[in-house]
N, C-alpha and C positions, 0 to 999 in steps of 0.2 A: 644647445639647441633643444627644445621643446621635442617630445618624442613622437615621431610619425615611421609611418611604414616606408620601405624603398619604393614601393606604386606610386605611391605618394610624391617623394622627390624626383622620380623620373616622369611623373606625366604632367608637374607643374612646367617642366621644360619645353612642351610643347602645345598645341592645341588641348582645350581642356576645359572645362564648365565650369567655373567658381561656383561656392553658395555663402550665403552668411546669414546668421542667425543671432538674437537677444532675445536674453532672456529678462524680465524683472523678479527678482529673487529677492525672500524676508527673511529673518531668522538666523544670518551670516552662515550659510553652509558651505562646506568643504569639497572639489573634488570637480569630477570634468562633467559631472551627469546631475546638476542640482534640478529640482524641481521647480518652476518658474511662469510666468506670465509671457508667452514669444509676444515682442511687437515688430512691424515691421522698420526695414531699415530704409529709410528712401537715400540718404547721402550718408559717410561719416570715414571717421579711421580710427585709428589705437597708435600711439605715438609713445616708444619707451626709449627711456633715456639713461644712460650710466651714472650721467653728472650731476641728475637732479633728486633732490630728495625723496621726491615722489615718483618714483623710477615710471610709471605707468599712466598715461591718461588720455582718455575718449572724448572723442568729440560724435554724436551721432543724431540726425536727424531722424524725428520717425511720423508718423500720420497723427494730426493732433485734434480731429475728429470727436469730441466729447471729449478728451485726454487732460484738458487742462488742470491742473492739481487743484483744490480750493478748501479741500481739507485735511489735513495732516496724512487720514490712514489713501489717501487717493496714490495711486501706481506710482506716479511720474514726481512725487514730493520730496525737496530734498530732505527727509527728514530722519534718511538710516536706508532707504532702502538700498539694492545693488542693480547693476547690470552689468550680466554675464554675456558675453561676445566671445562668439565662436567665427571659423573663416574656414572652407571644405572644398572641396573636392567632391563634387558628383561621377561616377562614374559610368554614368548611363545604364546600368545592368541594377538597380534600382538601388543601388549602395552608395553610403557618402560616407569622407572619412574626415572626420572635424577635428579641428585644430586652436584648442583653447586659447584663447587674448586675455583671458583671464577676468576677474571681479572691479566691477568700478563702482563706486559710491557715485549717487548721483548728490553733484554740487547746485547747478543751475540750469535749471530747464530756463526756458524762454520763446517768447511765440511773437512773430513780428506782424502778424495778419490773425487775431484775432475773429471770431471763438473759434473754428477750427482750422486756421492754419495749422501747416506743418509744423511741430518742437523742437527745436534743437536742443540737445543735452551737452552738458560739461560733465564727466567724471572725473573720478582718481582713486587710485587705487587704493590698497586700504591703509598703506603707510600715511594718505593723511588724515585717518583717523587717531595716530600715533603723536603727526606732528601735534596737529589739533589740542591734544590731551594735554594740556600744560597741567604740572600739579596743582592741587590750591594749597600744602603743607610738604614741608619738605618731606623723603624717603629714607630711611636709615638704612645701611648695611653693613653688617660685622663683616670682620675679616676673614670669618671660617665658610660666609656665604659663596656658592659658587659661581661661575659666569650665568651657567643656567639657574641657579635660580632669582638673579638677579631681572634675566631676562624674562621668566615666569611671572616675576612681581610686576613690573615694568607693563608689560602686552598684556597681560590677562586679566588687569584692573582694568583694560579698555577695552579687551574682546576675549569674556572671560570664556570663549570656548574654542579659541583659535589652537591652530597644530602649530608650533615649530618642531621643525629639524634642522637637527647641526650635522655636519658631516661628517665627527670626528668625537671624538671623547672631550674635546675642548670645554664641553658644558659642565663636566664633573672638577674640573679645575677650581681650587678656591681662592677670591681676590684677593686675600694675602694681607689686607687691608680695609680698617672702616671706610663707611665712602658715603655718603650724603649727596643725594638728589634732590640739587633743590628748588627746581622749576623745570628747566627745560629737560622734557622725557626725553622726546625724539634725541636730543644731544647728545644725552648722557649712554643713551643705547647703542647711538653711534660711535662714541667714544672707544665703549667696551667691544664693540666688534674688530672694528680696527685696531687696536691694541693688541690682537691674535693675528691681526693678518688678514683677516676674512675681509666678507662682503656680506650682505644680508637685502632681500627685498620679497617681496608678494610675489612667489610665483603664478603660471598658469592656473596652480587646482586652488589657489588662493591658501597657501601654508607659505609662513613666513621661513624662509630660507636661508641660513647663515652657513657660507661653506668658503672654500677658497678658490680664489678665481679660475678661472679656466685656463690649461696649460696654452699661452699665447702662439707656441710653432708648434702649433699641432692643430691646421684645418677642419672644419665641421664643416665647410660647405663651398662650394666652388662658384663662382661670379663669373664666366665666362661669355664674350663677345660670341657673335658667328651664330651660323647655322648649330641650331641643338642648345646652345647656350640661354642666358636667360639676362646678360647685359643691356640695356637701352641706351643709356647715357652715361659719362661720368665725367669727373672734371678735378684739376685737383691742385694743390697751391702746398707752396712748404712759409712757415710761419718759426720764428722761436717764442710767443706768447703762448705760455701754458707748457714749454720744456722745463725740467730739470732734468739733472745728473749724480745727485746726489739724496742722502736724507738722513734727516739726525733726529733719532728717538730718543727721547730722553721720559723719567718718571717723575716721582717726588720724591724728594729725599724727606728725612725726619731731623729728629735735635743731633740724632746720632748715627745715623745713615746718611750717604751720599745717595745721589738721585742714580738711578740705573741709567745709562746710556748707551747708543750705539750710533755709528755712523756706516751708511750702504752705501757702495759708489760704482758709476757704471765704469769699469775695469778691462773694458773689452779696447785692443787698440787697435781693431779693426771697427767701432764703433764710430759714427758722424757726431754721437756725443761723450766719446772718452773724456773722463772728466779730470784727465790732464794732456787735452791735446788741445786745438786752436777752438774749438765751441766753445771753452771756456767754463770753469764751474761756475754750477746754477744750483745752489742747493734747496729743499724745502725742509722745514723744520715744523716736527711733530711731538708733542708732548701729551701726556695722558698719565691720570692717578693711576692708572688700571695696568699700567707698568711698574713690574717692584725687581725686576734683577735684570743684568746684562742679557740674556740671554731669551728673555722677552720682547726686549727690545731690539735685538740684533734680527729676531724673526718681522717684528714693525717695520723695522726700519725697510727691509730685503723686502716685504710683499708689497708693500707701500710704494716701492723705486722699482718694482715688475712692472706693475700696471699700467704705471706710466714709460716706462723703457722704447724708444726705439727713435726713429727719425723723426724731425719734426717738419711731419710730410702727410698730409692729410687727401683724403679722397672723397669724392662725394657721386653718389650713382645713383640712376635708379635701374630697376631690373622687375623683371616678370615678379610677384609676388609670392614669395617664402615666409606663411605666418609663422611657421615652426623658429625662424632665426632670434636670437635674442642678443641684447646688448651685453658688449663684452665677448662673445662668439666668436674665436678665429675666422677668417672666410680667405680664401684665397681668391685673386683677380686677375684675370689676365683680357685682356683687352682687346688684342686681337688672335688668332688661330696661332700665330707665328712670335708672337712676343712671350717675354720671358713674364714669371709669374711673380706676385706681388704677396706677401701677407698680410695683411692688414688686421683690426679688430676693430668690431665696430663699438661705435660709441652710444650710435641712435640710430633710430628709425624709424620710419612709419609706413603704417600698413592699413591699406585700405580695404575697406567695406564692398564697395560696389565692383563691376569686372572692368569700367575702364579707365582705373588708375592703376599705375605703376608704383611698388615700395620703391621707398628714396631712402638711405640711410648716408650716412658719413660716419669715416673709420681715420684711423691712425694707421700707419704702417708701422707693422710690430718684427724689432729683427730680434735673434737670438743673441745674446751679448750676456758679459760675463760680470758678474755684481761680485763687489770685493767690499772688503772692510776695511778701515782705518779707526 
């Protein structure tokens, strides 16, 4: 979850004054206070997603009043510039506490009532400046290269002044192997994160992020019905498309090497997906150069088979508006004052601009269950 004060999360619970604010921003700056062009927002939301490559993207309406783009260096142009969205809390005592939605590249303005109709915008965030980046020659890298500086080479030929942080010494780690990139960036990046276990995306202050998921039984935020709570709606259905119970990492082997493998399994036989009881195994199979021993791959295979771990039992809600919540976020649910309580993670959601829309996200119900090897 995004960092906000407790004021913050206990007065979103009740009566309380939204605000929101855009910025237009050049130059790709870092952080929650860039320098910027405010326009207004007449409609919009910010929609983040777990499952999709471009974890983050905007949709926002603003006054299109002389706005219309017609020449490259013009505001509203898709031609590099960003907008920055913010979502707050007025507190009446003249203080507001804002809460970054983070950096969007604008993709497609558009204006359906010309010349100054209102614009609606399309962005995304700057992972599709990555995908975007297809090489035009392939990329070499020696075996003594490390994870980071593959990912150095990789992000900073496309935004050569962007921050990553990793969470961990992982970056100092050397691939162990040549490796050739030979077209698809986005891919090959992805590759390499996942191969450690991680995740990686565009946060809030707009720094690309590669860490390890969030501990799934362990709440960040509470979804509850009734008086005081911040529930509206929810609804929810159990599915097995998109279950597994299993995962088998495997590497590359050489003329004289065997490829590294592991296999993860949900091991719990109090699990609804024990993957030797009647759910039946469902395995997913994972391979990557960027695996060179057993023990690389036994951590792929395990963080790979977390994320997805639990029932396959989905919910969907919407609730008073938490810009701070992020995809992948524990939240726990409970529905009414007297019913027992739910874990869930989310998957997605979206979060609106104006005060009379309600976020809607949908989760997965995440249990605590025991991962084993074979």
């Amino acid at each position: 979850m995004r960092p906000v004060t407790d004021a913050f999360l206990r007065t979103i619970t009740g009566s309380h004054t939204m605000t929101a604010r855009a910025r237009v921003v050049t130059g790709f700056p870092t952080g929650t206070a860039p320098a910027g062009t405010e326009i207004p927002i007449l409609a919009g939301e910010a929609t983040l997603d777990a499952t999709a490559d471009v974890r983050s993207s905007l949709d926002l309406t603003t006054d299109g009043t002389g706005m219309w783009p017609t020449v490259v260096n013009d505001l509203l142009g898709p031609y590099g510039n960003e907008i920055f969205v913010e979502r707050g809390v007025d507190y009446g005592n003249g203080t507001t506490e804002w809460c970054s939605l983070g950096y969007f590249r604008i993709q497609a303005p558009s204006q359906a009532n010309p010349p100054d109709g209102p614009i609606r915008i399309e962005g995304k965030d700057r992972m599709q400046g990555i995908v975007d980046a297809r090489l035009l020659a392939p990329a070499q890298f020696v075996s003594s290269d490390t994870y980071g500086d593959v990912a150095d080479a990789l992000v900073l030929e496309v935004y050569p002044t962007a921050t990553i942080e990793w969470d961990d010494s992982s970056d100092t780690i050397a691939i162990d192997r040549a490796l050739i990139c030979e077209e698809q960036r986005f891919a090959f990046l992805d590759d390499l994160v996942r191969s450690l276990g991680k995740i990686w995306f565009w946060d809030y202050r707009g720094v690309l992020v590669i860490r390890d998921p969030a501990n799934p039984a362990d709440p960040v935020y509470e979804v509850v019905a009734g008086e005081g709570g911040v529930l509206v709606s929810a609804s929810r259905r159990l599915s097995r498309v998109g279950v597994y119970n299993a995962v088998v990492a495997s590497g590359e082997g050489t003329d004289t090497t065997t490829p590294a493998r592991a296999v993860a399994i949900d091991n719990s036989t109090e699990s609804p997906t024990y993957y030797y009881g009647p759910f039946g195994p469902v395995p997913r199979f994972y391979s990557s150069p960027f695996i060179t021993n057993d023990t690389q791959a036994a951590s792929a295979a395990e963080s790979t088979l977390r994320q997805a771990l639990g029932l396959p039992y989905n919910v969907d809600f919407s609730a008073i508006p938490n810009p701070a919540l992020e995809p992948l976020d524990p939240v726990r649910i409970r529905y009414a004052s007297s019913a027992g309580a739910e874990t869930h993670v989310l998957e997605s959601l979206t979060v609106p601009l104006t005060e009379d829309e309600a976020l809607t996200a949908s989760t997965r119900e995440q249990t605590t269950v025991l991962i084993g090897t074979i």
